[in-house]
Residue, then its C-alpha position, 0 to 999 in steps of 0.5 A: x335223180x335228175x334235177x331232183x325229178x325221180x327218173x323212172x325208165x319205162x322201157x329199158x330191154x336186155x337185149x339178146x341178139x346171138x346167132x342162135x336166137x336169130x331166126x333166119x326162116x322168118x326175116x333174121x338176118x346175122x350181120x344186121x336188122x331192121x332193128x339196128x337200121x332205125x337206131x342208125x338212122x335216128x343216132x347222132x355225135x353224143x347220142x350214139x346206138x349200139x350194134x347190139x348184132x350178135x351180142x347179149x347184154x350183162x346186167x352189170x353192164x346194164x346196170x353200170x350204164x342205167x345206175x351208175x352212168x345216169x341220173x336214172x332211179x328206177x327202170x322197167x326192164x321190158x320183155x319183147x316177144x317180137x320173133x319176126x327174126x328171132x326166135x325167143x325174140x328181141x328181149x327174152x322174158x328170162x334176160x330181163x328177169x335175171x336184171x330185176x333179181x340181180x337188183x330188185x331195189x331199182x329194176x321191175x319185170x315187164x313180162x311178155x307172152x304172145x297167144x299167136x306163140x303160146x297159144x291162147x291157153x298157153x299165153x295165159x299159163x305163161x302169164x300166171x307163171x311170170x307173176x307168180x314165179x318171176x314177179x311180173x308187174x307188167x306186161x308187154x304185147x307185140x301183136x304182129x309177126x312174121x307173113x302177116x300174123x297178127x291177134x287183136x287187143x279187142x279180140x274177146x277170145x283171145x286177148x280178153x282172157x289176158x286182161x282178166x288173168x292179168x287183173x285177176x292175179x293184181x297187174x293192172x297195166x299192159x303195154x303194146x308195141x304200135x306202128x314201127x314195123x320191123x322186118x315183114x310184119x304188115x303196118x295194118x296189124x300194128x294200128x291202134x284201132x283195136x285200143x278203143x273197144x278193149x279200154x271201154x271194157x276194161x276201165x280198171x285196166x291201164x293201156x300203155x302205147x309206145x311209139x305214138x303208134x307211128x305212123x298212126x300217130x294223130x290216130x294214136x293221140x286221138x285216142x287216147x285223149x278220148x280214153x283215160x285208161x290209156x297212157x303214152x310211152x314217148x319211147x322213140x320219139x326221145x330218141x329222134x330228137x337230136x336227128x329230128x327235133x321239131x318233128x319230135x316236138x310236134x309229137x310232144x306237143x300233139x301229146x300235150x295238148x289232147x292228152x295231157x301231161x299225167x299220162x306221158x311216160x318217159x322210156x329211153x329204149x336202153x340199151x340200143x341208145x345205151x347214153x342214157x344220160x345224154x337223153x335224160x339231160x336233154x329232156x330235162x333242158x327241152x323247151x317248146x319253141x314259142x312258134x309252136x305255142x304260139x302256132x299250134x296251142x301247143x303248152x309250155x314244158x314246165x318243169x311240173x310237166x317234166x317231172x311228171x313225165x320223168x317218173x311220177x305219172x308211171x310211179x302213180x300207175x304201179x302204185x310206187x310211193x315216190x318219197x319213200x322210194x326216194x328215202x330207200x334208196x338215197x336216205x335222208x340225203x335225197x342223193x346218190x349212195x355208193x353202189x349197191x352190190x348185185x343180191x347175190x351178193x357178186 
């Protein structure tokens, strides 16, 4: 806990960059990516990325650098099915399985599966399998690949057979990649528009949009601010603001006032930025200048708001009960314990 604020992490990814998951016929590149360049780009002294090129991630490692290093309580480990440039994609399903088995107390599984990849049929098999087999509570979209492939939320015969798997089978929230193009995916595919018919369709659904959508990102918010049923991931933007402070809180403030604050959630995008701490210690300290009160009707960032952002607006969605959360891990204490070992034991 930060400050006594539950801290639950969105997204957090068990990357897998290795030679033999880069897929060089369709934007892969071996010594670096479009991935990495934006890390670069948005890193600075004390918050620095990782050049995860040709790595893949322990969870131990993963494990020492969100629980042990940080004030972090519990984290989402998220799938990415992206594979414009790797072929099981960033984040493999199974990478961020083996985390949440090895400590299931802390880490929750955000599965991942792609109908453009799977198939339509297929991708509801596969999510079927990941919620029975692999206890997935969510699951994470990446609707546009390599040369212009894409498939659309609103997309009755695609994408609203996953909807009805997913609350048919007790997961009521799913989470999609918007904007942030990498390699040669086309921006117009990673719009938001396709949010609005399939949130007036599925009202029992949660909708959950990383990035703002950037660079749609007025278009993100106003849609959001119209649909109750969609939340807001600051994945991302978190990470600009040591390189770009008052254009992250402009975003923030944007998020604030038309949003609200019960449905911004706080994600680190560990392990690029694998300082979680340094992140979690600058959101926690963040304050909205008073020009940008005062000039934009932006509101103040309360420590309320901070909490709620931090850990209680996401706990509320997947339906954890924070306090006892808080006494199962900590005790009676409310603080930190020794380190509990992996569940096999190692």
């Amino acid at each position: 806990m930060k400050n006594g604020f539950f801290v639950l992490d969105n997204a957090i990814h068990m990357y897998k960059l290795t030679d033999e998951n880069i897929d060089f016929d369709h934007g892969g590149k071996k010594s670096t990516n479009a991935l990495v360049e934006y890390a670069r780009k948005y890193s600075a002294p004390g918050y620095p990325y990782d050049d995860i090129s040709g790595r893949e991630l322990s969870v131990e490692d993963a494990y020492r650098l969100m629980f042990e290093e940080s004030d972090t309580d519990m984290a989402m480990a998220q799938t990415v099915p992206s594979h414009g440039g790797w072929k099981l994609g960033f984040s493999p399903a199974e990478n961020n399985y083996k985390l949440k088995e090895a400590y299931p107390d802390r880490v929750l599984f955000c599965g991942g599966v792609d109908p453009i990849t799977h198939g339509r049929y297929g991708a509801v098999t596969e999510m079927i399998r990941q919620i029975e087999e692999w206890g997935a509570t969510s699951f994470k979209f990446y609707q546009a690949h390599s040369g212009g492939l894409s498939w659309k939320i609103d997309d009755r015969q695609v994408a609203y057979p996953l909807w009805e798997t997913a609350l048919e089978h007790g997961v009521t929230n799913v989470q999609f990649h918007k904007g942030l193009a990498f390699n040669t995916q086309h921006i117009a595919d990673l719009a938001p528009y396709d949010l609005e018919r399939a949130a007036q369709d599925f009202p029992e659904m949660t909708f959950i949009v990383h990035h703002l959508g950037e660079p749609f990102i007025n278009e993100t918010i106003n849609i959001a601010a119209r649909y109750e049923n969609i939340h807001l991931a600051l994945t991302a933007w978190i990470n600009q603001y040591p390189v770009a402070p008052r254009a992250a809180l402009h975003a923030i403030g944007k998020c604030l006032l038309h949003v609200g604050p019960d449905r911004l959630l706080w994600g680190s995008e560990a392990f690029v930025w694998p300082k979680v701490q340094a992140y979690i210690d600058l959101f926690a300290e963040m304050q909205m200048p008073e020009d940008l009160q005062d000039g934009y009707g932006y509101p103040e960032l309360t420590d309320e708001i901070k909490e709620k952002i931090f850990g209680l607006n996401f706990a509320r969605v997947l339906g954890i009960d924070v306090k006892a959360k808080k006494k199962e891990l900590y005790g009676k204490s409310g603080k930190k314990s020794a380190k509990k070992g992996r569940k096999d034991g190692r």
